[in-house]
N, C-alpha and C positions, 0 to 999 in steps of 0.2 A: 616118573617126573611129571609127563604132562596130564594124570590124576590127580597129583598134589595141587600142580598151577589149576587146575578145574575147581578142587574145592578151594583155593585160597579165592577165585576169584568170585566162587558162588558166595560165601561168605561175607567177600568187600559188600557183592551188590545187595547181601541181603541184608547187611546192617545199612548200609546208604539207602534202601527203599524204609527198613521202620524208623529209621533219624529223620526222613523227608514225612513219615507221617504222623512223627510224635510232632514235627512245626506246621503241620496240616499245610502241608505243601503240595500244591499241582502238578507245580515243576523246580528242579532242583540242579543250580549250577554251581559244580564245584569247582574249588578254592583253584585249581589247575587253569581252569575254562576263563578267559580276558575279554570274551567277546559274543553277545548274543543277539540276534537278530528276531524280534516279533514273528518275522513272516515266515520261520524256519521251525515254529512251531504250533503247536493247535491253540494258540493261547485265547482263551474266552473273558468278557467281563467279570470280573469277580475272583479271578485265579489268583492264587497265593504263588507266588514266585522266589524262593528262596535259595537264597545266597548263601553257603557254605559257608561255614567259620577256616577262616584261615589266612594268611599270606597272600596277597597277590603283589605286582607288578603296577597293573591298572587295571580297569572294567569298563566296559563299552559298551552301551546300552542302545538298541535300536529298534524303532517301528515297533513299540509297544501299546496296548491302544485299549480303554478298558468304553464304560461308557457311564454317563453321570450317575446311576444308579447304583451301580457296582465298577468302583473303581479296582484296577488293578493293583495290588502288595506283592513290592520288591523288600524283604525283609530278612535279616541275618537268622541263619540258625545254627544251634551249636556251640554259640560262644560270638566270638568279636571279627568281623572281617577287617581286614588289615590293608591297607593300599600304601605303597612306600616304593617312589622311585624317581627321578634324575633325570630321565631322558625321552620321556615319552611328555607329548603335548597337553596332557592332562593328567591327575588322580581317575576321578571318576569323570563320565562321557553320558548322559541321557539328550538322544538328537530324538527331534519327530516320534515324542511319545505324548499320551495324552490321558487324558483322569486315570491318574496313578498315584502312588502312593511311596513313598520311599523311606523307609524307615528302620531304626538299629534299635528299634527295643522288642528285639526276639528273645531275646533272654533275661530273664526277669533282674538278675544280680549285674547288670552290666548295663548303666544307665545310656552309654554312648556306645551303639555296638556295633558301629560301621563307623570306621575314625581311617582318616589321609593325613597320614604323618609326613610327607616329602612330596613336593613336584622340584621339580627345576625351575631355575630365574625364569621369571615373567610368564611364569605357567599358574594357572588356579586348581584350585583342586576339586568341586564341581564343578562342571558345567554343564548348564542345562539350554539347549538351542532349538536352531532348526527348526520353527514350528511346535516348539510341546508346549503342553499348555495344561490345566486344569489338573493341577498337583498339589501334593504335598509332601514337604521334607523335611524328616525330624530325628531327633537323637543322635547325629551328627557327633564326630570330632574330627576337626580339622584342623590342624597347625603346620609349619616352615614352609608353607606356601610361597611360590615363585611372586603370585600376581593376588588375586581374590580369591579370599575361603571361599564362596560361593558366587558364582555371576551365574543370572537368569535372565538371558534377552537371546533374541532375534534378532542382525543387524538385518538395517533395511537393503535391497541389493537392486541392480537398476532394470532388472525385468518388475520390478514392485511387486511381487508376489509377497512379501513378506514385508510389504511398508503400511504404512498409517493409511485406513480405512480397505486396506483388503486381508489383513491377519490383527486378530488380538488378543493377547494374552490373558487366559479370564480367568478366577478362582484361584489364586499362587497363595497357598500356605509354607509358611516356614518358620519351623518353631520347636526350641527346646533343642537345640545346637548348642556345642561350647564352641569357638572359632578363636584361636590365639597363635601366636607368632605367627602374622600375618604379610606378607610383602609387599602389597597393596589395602585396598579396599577388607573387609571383613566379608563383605556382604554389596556386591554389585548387582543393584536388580535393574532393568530397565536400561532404555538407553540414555544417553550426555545430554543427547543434540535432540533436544523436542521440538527447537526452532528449523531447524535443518540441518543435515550431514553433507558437508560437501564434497564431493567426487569426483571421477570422470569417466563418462560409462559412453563405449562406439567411440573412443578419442576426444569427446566433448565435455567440458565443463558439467557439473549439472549438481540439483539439487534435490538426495532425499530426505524423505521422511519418517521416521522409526516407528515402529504398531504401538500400539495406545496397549495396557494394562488396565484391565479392569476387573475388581474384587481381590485386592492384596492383603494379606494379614503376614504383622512379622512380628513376634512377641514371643516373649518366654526364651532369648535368647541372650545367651555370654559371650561377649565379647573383651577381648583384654590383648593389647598388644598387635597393636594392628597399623601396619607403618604407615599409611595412607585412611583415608575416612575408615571409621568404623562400621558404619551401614550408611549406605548411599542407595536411594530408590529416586529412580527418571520417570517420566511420562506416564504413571500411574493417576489417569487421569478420572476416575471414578473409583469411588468405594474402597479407599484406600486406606489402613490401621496401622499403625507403627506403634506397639505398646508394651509393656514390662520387658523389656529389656536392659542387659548392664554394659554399658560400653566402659572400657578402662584403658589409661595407658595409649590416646588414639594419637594417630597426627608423627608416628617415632621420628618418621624422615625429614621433618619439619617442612614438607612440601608446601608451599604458599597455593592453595586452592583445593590442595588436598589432604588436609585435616581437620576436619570437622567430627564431631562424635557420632551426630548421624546430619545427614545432608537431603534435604528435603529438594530434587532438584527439578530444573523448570521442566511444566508439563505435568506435576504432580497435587493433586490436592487431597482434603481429607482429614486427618486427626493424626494428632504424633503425642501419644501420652502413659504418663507413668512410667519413663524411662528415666535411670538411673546413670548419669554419666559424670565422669572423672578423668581430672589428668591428663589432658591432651592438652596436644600443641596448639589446637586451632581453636576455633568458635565452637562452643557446646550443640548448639544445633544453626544450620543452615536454612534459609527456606528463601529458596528462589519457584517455588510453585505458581498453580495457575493463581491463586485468591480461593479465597471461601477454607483458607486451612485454620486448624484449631488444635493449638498445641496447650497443651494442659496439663499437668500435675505431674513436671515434671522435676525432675533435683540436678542441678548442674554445678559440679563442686571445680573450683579452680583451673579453668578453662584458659589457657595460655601461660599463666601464673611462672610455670617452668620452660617457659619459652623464651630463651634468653639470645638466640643467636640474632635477633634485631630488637634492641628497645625499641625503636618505632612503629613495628609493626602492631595495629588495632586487632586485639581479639578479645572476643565480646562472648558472655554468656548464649545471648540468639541473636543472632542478622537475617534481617531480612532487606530483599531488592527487589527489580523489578527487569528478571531476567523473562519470565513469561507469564507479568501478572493480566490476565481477562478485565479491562478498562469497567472499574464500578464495582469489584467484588473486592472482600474485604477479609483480614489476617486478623486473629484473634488471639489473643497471652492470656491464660487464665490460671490462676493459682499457681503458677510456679515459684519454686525457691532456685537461687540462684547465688551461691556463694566464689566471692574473692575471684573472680571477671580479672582478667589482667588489664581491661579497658573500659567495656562498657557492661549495665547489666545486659538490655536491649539494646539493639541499634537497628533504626527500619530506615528504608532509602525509598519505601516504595509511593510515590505520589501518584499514582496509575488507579491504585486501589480506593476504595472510601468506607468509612465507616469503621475503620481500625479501633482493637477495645485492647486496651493493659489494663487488664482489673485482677486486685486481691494475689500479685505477687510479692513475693520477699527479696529482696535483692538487699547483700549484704559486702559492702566494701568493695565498691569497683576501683580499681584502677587507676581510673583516670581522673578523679576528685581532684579539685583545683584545675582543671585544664579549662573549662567551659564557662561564660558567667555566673551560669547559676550550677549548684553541685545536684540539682533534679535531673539535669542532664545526663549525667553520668552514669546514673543508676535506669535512665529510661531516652535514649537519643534519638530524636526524631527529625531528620533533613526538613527543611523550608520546603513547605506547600504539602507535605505528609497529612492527610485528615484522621486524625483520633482522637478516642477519647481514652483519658487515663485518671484512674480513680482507683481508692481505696489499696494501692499496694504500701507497701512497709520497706520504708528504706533506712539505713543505718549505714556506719562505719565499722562500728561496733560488736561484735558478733553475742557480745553477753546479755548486751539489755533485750535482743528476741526472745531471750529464755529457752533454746532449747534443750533438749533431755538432755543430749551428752553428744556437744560438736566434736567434744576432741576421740570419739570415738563415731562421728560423721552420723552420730543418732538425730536426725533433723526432724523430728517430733515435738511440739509443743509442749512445751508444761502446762501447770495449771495456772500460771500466773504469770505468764506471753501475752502481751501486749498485741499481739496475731489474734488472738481467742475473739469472738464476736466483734472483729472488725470489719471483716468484711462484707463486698456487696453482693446481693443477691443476682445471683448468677445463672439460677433455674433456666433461663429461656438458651442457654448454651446446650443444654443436656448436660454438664460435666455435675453429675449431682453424686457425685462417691470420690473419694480418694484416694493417694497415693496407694496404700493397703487395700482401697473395696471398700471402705465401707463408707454407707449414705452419708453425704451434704444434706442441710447444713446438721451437726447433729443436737446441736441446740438448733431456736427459731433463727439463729442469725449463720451466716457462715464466717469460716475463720479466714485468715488469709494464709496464704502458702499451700506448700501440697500434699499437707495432713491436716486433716481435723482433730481438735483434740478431744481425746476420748477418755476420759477417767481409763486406768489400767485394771480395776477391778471391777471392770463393768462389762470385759469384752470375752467372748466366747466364740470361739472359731473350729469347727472341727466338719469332718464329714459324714451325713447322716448314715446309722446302720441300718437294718432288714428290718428290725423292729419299730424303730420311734417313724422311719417314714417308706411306707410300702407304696408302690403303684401298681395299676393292675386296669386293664382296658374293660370297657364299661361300653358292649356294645348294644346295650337298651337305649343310649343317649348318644351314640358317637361321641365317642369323648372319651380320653387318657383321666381315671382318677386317681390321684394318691391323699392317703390319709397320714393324721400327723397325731403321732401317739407320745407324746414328750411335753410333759406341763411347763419344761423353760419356752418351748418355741410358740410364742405366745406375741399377739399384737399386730401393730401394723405394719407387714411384709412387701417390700419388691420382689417376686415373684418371673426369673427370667429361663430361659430355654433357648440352650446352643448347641452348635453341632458339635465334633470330635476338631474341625476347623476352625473354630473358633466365631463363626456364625449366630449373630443372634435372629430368632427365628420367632418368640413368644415372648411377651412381657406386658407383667400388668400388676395392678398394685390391689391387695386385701389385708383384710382384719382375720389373722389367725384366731381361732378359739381352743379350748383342748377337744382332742381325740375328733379333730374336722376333720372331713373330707373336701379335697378342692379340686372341682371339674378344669381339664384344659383340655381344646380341639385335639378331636385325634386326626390330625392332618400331616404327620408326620411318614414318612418311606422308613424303611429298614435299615439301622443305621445304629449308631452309638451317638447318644445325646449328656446333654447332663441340666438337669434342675438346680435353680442357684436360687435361696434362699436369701434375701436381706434386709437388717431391719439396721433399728441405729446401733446395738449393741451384739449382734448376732449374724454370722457368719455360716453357713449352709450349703453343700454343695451333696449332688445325690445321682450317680450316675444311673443314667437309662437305656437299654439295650431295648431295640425294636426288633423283631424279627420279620 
């Protein structure tokens, strides 16, 4: 008998050591194990850390710690890790870790392979605290969430070890998550109170400060059914991107404050663009940030519309206030389309800021027509003493005379003969020079308004280069990364950019392709997975690059 138990259990461990080396795994915790600790292993920068496919309870993740060059991968293998449970404070737990990497696409056929089906009431099913910082989280599924699919803060605490100017959260990627039936927030990053958290710390009154964020990227994420905000990011107060995202379905609890589709909140600046939202209860986007925010090409379809539990309450395609605007900096609208506002297209309150721009939106059928003296209002609402300027958008009641391709299938695409087509104004000095889809502004001399250009349909080419039409290959006579371009269509004059695996843009500059070029770029790049992005006004190019 205890021959048998020998070999069944040499067996177990010797298919668990070659399944930990077919995921080029360092180290391997299996679907049993709820709880690891950094400091309980030999764990180095760059270590592949893999996660068993199977059932758990929860996971607890601690004092993990890679270093900017080689971050540490916490990554499924095997199939789908499972987290599903009721009673415990969280789904998943990363405290005090730092450049790491978190991610469920270890298995090529399983797009979301680390998914948190259940917490309990007012529980989240990430949470990431305690000091981590310089991450990324992706391939996600998260649904029946007590509290937020994902929260990523630090609260401030009254030793201030962890408040505004002695910890800050730097480099937070997250991206390519599905997050649904949510019970709060979708996605809570950052802290509320970027003015101050009030407490009481040694029996006394007192007031903290929450850590500043800086370098956020949230894109590429689904959101759908999320009773409270869809994405809400706080005090991200530098170098902040909020972009291709779809929120759906946001605002279910009709919470007044807390339904918005994403909420830009005070202490945050930055860009919030190419997001796709629908269907909430509240305001398509919020932005109570610092100033200098730049929300762009984005589609906000029916924004309160179905919010019937107070006709009186105002919801507006965007609001903006002046919960923590920096006195002299300025909020900027640019190409958005905005259909059927239950109130307003716009609505800005902020008189703190200056030099405020609405240019080359679509707003179509607010709401609130006939309330105001004039119906420009309504499509664009601006409080007494607000300084802006507002030009070239496209307002209607109407949804037919914009001409788009097919609203009742929510295709907001221009035709050929939208009254949008070279209307708009030139917008160059924003940077927003591409579109809903990617591709270049304007693509005639003029630009259009809303948040597609329109592109003849048999003019567009979109695919990803193979091994042949575009090679790269280091070129240590010149210091310098060359690739050549062997493909008679990819031809003309190309934008030319270079990102990280984060979403980082890193290189960009603009040339005249010719056939069978070679085109020099700095080989200034570390070891890493990049990607080369190709674009012209008709053409679409993307070409992944592995640095060793």
């Amino acid at each position: 008998m205890k021959t048998i138990l020998f070999i069944l259990l040499f067996f177990l461990c010797f298919f668990n050591y070659v399944f930990s080396q077919n995921c080029n795994c360092t180290i391997s915790i299996p679907s049993s194990q709820l709880f690891a600790n950094g400091n309980s292993y030999n764990v180095r920068p760059g270590d592949t850390i893999c996660l068993m496919a199977g059932n758990r309870d929860y996971l607890s993740l601690h004092d993990f710690h890679g270093d900017s060059l080689n971050y540490i991968v916490f990554i499924n293998c095997g199939g789908s890790v499972v987290i599903k449970n009721n009673y415990q404070p969280y789904g998943i737990l990363i405290s005090n870790c730092s450049y790491f990497k978190f991610t469920g696409s270890g298995f090529d056929s399983i797009y979301y392979g680390i998914k948190i089906l259940e917490t309990k009431p007012k529980i989240n099913g990430l949470n990431i605290g305690n000091k981590s910082s310089n991450y990324e989280i992706d391939h996600l599924e998260i649904c029946n969430t007590g509290f937020a699919g994902i929260m990523a803060k630090t609260d401030p605490v009254c030793d201030l070890s962890t408040n505004y100017g002695n910890f800050t959260q730097c480099k937070t990627s997250i991206h390519d998550n599905y997050i649904h039936e949510i019970g709060g927030e979708g996605f809570y990053i950052g802290h509320s109170y970027y003015t101050g958290f009030k407490t009481t710390c040694t029996g006394h009154p007192d007031t903290l400060y929450p850590h500043a964020i800086k370098g956020l990227r949230i894109f590429n994420n689904h959101l759908k059914n999320c009773h409270w905000d869809g994405i809400q990011v706080g005090c991200a107060t530098e170098d902040c991107e909020i972009h291709n995202n779809t929120v759906i379905n946001y605002g279910l609890d009709l919470k007044n404050a807390q339904n918005a589709g994403i909420q830009i909140s005070a202490g945050t600046t930055g860009k919030c663009y190419n997001n796709y939202i629908a269907n909430g209860s509240g305001n398509g986007i919020n932005v109570f940030g610092l100033g200098n925010n730049l929300i762009f090409n984005n589609i906000i379809l029916n924004p309160g519309r179905n919010n019937l539990s107070d006709p009186n309450m105002k919801v507006n395609g965007i609001f903006c206030d002046d919960r923590a605007t920096m006195p002299g900096s300025s909020f900027n609208f640019i190409s958005n389309t905005i259909i059927n506002p239950k109130t307003d297209g716009i609505r800005i309150y902020s008189t703190l800021s200056n030099n405020n721009n609405f240019f080359n939106n679509i707003i179509i059928n607010p709401g609130s027509l006939g309330s105001y003296p004039t119906n420009n209002q309504s499509y664009i609402y601006t409080k007494s003493g607000v300084n802006a300027t507002i030009s070239n958008n496209y307002f209607d009641i109407d949804m037919k005379n914009i001409m788009f391709i097919d609203s009742l299938n929510n295709n907001f695409k221009l035709s050929e003969f939208s009254p949008a087509r070279d209307a708009g104004k030139d917008i160059t000095a924003f940077g927003t020079n591409y579109d809903f889809d990617n591709y270049p502004r304007p693509y005639t001399k003029t630009f259009d308004i809303g948040a597609y250009e329109y592109i003849p349909e048999n003019t567009i080419t979109e695919h990803t280069g193979n091994n042949e039409e575009i090679k790269v290959f280091p070129n240590s006579n010149k210091g310098v990364y060359s690739f050549s371009i062997n493909n008679r269509k990819i031809q003309g004059n190309y934008k030319i950019r270079i990102i990280n695996h984060l979403g980082y843009s890193l290189y960009e500059t603009e040339i005249k392709i010719k056939e069978n070029q070679t085109i020099d770029i700095p080989n200034t790049f570390k070891s890493g997975i990049y990607f080369i992005i190709l674009q012209s006004k008709n053409n679409s190019i993307k070409k992944k690059l592995i640095i060793h």
